[in-house]
C-alpha positions as CSV (number, residue, x, y, z in Angstrom):
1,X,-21.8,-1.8,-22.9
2,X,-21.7,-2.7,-26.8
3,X,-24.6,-2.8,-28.7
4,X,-23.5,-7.0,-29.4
5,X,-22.8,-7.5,-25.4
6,X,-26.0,-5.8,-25.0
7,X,-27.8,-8.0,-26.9
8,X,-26.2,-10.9,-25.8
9,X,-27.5,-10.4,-21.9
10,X,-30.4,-9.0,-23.4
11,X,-31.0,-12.8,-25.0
12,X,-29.7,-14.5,-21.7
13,X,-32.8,-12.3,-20.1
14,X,-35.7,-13.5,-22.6
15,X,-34.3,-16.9,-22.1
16,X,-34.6,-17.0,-18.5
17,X,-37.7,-15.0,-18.2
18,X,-39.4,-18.1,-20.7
19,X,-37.8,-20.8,-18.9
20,X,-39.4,-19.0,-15.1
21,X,-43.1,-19.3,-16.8
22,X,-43.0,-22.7,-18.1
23,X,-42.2,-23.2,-14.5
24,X,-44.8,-21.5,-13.6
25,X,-47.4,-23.4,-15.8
26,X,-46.3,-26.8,-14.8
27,X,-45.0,-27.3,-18.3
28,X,-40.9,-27.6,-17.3
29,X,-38.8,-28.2,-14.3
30,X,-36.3,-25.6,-14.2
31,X,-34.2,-27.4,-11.6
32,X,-34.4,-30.9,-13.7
33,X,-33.4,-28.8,-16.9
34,X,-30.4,-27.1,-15.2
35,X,-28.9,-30.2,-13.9
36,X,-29.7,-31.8,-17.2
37,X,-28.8,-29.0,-20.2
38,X,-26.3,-26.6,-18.5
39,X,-23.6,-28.0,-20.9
40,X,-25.4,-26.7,-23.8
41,X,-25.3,-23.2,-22.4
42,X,-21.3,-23.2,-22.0
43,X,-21.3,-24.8,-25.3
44,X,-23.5,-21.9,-27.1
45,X,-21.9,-19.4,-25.4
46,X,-18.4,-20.4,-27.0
47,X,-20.5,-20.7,-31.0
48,X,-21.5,-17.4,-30.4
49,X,-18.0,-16.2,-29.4
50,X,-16.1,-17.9,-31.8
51,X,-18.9,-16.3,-35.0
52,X,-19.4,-13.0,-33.2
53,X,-15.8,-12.3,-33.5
54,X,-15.1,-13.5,-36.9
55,X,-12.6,-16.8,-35.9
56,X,-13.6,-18.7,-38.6
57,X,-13.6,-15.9,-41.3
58,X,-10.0,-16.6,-42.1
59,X,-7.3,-13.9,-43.8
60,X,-6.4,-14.3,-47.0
61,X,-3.2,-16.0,-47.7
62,X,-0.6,-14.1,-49.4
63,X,-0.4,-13.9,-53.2
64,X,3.1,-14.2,-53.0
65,X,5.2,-16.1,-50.5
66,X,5.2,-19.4,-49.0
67,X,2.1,-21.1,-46.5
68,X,2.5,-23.8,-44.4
69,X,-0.2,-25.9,-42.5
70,X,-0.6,-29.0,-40.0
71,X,-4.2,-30.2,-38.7
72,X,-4.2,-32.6,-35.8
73,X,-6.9,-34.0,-34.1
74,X,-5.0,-36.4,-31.2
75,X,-1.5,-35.0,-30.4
76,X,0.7,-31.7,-29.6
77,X,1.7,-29.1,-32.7
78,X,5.7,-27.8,-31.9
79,X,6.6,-26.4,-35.3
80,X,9.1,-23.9,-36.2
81,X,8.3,-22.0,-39.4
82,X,10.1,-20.3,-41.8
83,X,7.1,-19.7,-44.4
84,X,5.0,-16.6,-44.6
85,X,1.3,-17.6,-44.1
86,X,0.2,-20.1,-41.4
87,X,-2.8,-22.4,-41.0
88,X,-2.7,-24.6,-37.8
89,X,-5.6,-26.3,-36.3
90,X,-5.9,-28.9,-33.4
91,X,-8.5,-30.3,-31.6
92,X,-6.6,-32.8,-28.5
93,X,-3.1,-30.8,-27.9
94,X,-1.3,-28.2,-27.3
95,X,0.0,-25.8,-30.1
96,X,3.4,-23.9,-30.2
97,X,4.6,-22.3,-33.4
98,X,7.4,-20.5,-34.0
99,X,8.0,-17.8,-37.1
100,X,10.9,-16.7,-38.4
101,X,10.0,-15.7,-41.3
102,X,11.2,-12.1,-42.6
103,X,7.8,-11.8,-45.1
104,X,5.4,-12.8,-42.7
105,X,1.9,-11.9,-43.0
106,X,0.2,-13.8,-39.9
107,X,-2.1,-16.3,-41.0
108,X,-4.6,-18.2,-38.4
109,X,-4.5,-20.7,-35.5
110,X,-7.9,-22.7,-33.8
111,X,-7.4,-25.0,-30.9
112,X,-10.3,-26.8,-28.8
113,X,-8.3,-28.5,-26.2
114,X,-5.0,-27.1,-25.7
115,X,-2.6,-24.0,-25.1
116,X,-2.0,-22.1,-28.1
117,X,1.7,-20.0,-28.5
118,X,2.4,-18.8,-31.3
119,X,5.8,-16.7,-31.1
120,X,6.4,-14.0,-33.8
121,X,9.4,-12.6,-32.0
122,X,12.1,-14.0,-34.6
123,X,10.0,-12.9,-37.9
124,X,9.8,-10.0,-39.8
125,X,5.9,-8.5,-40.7
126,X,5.9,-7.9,-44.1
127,X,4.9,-3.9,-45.9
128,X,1.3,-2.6,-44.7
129,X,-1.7,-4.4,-42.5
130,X,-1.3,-7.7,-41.9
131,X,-3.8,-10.2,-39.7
132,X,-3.2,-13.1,-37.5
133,X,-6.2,-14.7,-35.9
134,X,-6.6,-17.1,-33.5
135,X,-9.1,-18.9,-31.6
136,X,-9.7,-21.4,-28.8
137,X,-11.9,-23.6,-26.8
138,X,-10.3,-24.8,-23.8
139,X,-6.7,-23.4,-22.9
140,X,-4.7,-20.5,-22.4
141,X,-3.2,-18.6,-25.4
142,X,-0.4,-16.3,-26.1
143,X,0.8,-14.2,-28.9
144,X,4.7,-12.7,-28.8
145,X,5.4,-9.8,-31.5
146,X,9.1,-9.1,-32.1
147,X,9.4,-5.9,-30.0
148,X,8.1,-2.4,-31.1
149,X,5.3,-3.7,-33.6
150,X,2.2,-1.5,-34.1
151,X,-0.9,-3.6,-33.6
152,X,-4.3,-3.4,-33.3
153,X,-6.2,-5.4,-31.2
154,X,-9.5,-7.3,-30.9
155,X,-9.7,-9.5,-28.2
156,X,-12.7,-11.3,-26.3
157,X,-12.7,-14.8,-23.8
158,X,-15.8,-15.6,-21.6
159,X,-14.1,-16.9,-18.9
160,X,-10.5,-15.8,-18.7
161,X,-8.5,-12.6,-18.8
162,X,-6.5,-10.2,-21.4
163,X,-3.1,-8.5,-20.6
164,X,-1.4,-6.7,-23.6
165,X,1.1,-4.7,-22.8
166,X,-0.7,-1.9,-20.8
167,X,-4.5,-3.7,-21.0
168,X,-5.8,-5.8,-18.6
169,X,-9.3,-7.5,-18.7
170,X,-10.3,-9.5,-16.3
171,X,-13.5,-11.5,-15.3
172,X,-16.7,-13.3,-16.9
173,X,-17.1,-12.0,-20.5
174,X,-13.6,-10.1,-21.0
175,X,-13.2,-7.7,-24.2
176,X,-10.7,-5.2,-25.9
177,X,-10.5,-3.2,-28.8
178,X,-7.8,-1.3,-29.3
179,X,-6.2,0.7,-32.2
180,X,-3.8,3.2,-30.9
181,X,-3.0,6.3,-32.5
182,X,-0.9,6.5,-35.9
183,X,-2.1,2.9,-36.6
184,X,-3.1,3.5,-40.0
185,X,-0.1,5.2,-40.7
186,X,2.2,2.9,-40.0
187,X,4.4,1.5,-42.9
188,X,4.3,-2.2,-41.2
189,X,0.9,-2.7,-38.8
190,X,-0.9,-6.2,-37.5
191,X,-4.0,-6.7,-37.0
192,X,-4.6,-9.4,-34.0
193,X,-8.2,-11.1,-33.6
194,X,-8.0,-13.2,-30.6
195,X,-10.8,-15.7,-29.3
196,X,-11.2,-17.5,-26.4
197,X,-13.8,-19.5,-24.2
198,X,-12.2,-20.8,-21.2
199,X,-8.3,-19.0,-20.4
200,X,-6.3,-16.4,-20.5
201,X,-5.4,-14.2,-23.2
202,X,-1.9,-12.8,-23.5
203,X,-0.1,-10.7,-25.8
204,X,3.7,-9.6,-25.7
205,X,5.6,-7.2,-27.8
């Protein structure tokens, strides 16, 4: 167990124990604050997940190149993109984004409700590390690399799974962190930070 997941359950632990003696002293109903304020405890679990792992930390855009964007709050994202830096977020849809470009240097994605694609396989990762980060609430999400790229991965969903390749996490509280050998060597390497809540994970390549 991490030192962060241990400190998670640890929390969970001192939570529980102070919510069993209020109980105890008259002071709170557990059974009327479960049925009332369980929400709240799906909904801090996902904060923490989403800060713990960096998601809203974004990567640099390149200093060079093209970036191209598209922020929707009601509706589907299907965009096919040629530039070398994206930035897509949605809140009510699903998001599908195709790359082509031969510079790319990732970029991020965050959806709240919706499947997330983003398909890499037709683009070209520019000299050196590059990142591509994405996060999500409520939905599945799935990352395709053009074949043979060298990537490192970070990886986490609560309630969900992760299958990359050989890796495969499944159950509550999923996580993988892996940087396989010659990484840093590579001429052309990506770094993936992938965030979820409730789905699946998936990354091809």
């Amino acid at each position: 167990m991490t030192r962060s997941n241990g400190s998670w359950w640890g929390g969970i632990l001192v939570a529980l124990g102070v919510l069993l003696l209020l109980d105890n002293l008259d002071i709170v109903s557990i059974g009327a604050a479960i049925r009332e304020y369980w929400p709240g405890l799906l909904i801090l679990g996902g904060v923490w997940m989403i800060f713990r792992d960096g998601a809203w930390s974004h990567p640099a855009p390149p200093t060079t190149g093209s970036t191209a964007g598209d922020h929707q709050v009601f509706g589907d994202i299907n965009a096919k993109e040629s530039t070398d830096f994206l930035t897509f977020s949605s809140v009510f849809g699903d998001t599908r984004i195709s790359a082509d470009s031969k510079q790319f240097h990732g970029g991020y994605v965050s959806s709240v409700f919706g499947d997330c694609t983003i398909d890499c396989s037709a683009a070209s990762f520019a000299d050196g590390e590059q990142s591509l980060r994405v996060s999500g609430v409520f939905g599945d999400m799935s990352v395709i690399l053009p074949r043979g790229t060298v990537y490192a991965l970070g990886a986490h969903t609560m309630f969900g799974g992760i299958h990359a390749g050989d890796i495969h996490r499944d159950g509550i509280s999923s996580s993988v962190s892996n940087r396989p050998a010659g990484y840093d060597s590579a001429r052309t390497r990506v770094r993936l930070e992938l965030s979820g809540v409730f789905g699946d994970i998936e990354v091809h390549g």
